[in-house]
C-alpha positions as CSV (number, residue, x, y, z in Angstrom):
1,X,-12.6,7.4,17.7
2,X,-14.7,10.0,19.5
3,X,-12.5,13.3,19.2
4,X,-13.2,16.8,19.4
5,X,-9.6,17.6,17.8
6,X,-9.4,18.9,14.0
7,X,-8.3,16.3,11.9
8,X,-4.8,17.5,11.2
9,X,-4.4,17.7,15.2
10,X,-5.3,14.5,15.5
11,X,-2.7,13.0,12.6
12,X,0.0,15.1,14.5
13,X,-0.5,13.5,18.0
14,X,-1.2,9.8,16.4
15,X,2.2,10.9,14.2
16,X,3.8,12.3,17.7
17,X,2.6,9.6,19.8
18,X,2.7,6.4,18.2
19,X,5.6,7.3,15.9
20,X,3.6,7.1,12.5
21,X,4.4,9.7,9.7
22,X,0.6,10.0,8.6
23,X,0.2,12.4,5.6
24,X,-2.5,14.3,4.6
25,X,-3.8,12.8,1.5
26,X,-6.6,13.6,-1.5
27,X,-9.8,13.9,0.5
28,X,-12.6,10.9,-0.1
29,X,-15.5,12.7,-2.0
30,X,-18.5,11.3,-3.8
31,X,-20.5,13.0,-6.4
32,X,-23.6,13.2,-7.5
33,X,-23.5,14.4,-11.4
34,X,-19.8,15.9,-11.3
35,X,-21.0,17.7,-8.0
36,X,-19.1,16.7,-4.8
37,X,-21.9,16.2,-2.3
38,X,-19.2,15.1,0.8
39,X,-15.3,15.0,1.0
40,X,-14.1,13.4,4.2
41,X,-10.2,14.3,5.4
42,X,-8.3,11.8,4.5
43,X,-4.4,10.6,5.9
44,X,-2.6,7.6,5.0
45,X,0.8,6.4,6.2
46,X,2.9,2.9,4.8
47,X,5.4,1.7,7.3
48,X,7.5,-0.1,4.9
49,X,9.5,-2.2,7.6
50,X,6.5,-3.6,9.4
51,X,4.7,-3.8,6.2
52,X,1.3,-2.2,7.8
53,X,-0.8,0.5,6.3
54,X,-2.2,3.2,8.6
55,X,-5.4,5.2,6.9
56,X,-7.0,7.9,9.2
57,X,-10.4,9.6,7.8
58,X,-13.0,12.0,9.2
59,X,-16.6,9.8,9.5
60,X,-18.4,13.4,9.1
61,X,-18.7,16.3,6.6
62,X,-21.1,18.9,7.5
63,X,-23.8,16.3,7.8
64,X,-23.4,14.0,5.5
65,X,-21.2,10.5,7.2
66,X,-18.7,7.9,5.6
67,X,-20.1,5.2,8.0
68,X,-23.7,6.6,9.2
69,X,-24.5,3.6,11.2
70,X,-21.6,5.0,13.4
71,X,-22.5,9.0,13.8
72,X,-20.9,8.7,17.3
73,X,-17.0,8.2,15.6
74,X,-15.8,10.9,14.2
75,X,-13.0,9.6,13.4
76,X,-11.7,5.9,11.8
77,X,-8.7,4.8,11.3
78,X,-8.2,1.3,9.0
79,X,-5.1,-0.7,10.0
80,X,-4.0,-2.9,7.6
81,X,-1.1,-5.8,6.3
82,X,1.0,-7.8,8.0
83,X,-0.4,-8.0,11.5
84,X,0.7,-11.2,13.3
85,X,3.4,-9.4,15.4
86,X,1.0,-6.2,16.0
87,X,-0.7,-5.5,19.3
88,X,-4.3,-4.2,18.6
89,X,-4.7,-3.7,22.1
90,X,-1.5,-1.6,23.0
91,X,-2.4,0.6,19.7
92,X,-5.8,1.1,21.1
93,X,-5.0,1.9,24.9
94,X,-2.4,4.5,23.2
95,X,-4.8,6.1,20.9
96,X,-7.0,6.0,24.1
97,X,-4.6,8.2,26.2
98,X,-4.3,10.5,23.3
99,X,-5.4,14.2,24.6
100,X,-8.8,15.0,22.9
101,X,-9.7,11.7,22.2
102,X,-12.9,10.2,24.2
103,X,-12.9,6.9,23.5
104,X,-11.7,4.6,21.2
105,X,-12.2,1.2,20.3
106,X,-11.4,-1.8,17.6
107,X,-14.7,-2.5,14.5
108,X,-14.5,-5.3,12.5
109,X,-15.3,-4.1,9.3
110,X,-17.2,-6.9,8.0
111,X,-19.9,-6.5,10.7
112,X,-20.2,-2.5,8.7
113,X,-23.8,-1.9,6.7
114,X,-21.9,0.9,4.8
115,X,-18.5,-1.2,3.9
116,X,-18.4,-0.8,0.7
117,X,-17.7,3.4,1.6
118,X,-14.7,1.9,3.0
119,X,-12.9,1.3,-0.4
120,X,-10.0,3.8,0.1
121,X,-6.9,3.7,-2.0
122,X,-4.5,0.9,-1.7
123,X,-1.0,2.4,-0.1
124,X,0.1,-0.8,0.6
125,X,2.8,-1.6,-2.5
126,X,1.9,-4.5,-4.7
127,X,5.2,-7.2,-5.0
């Protein structure tokens, strides 16, 4: 997403909006020798009745990015679970219509050089 909102703006309208109940979270950070050198905001959200996680993160601190082949997001959000009966389309044209946000649009994440930045905690419960 292209957004100009802060990031806790942003999780209140996606929470407002779209009915989520995204939480701010620990940020993502990576060190270099005990040193953080970049912690990105991080929100996360389990909806336990559909079974689908919901994990919003900033793609920018100062200016160092998560994802640097994609400098023009600044922010992500990962959707995933159970999604045969969940409209990818609808969720983007919502998040689309959001005030603040410029554009938004679906990534496959395997097509992603920097992926493996993408290992974020797992919300969703193990049964």
């Amino acid at each position: 997403m292209q957004c100009a909102l802060s990031d806790y703006k942003l999780a209140w309208l996606i929470n407002r909006e779209l009915t989520l109940q995204l939480k701010r979270a620990e940020d993502i950070s990576f060190y270099d020798h005990d040193a953080v050198v970049a912690a990105f905001a991080y929100f996360d959200y389990y909806d336990e009745l559909n079974r689908i996680s919901y994990q919003l993160f900033a793609n920018k601190d100062e200016s160092v990015f998560l994802l640097p082949e994609l400098k023009h997001m600044d922010y992500l959000l990962m959707i995933k679970g159970v999604l045969e009966h969940f409209s990818m389309e609808s969720f983007t044209g919502k998040l689309k219509s959001l005030p603040g946000v410029q554009f938004a649009t679906r990534l496959e994440h395997l097509n992603l050089k920097s992926k493996h930045n993408l290992i974020l905690p797992d919300i969703i419960p193990h049964s």
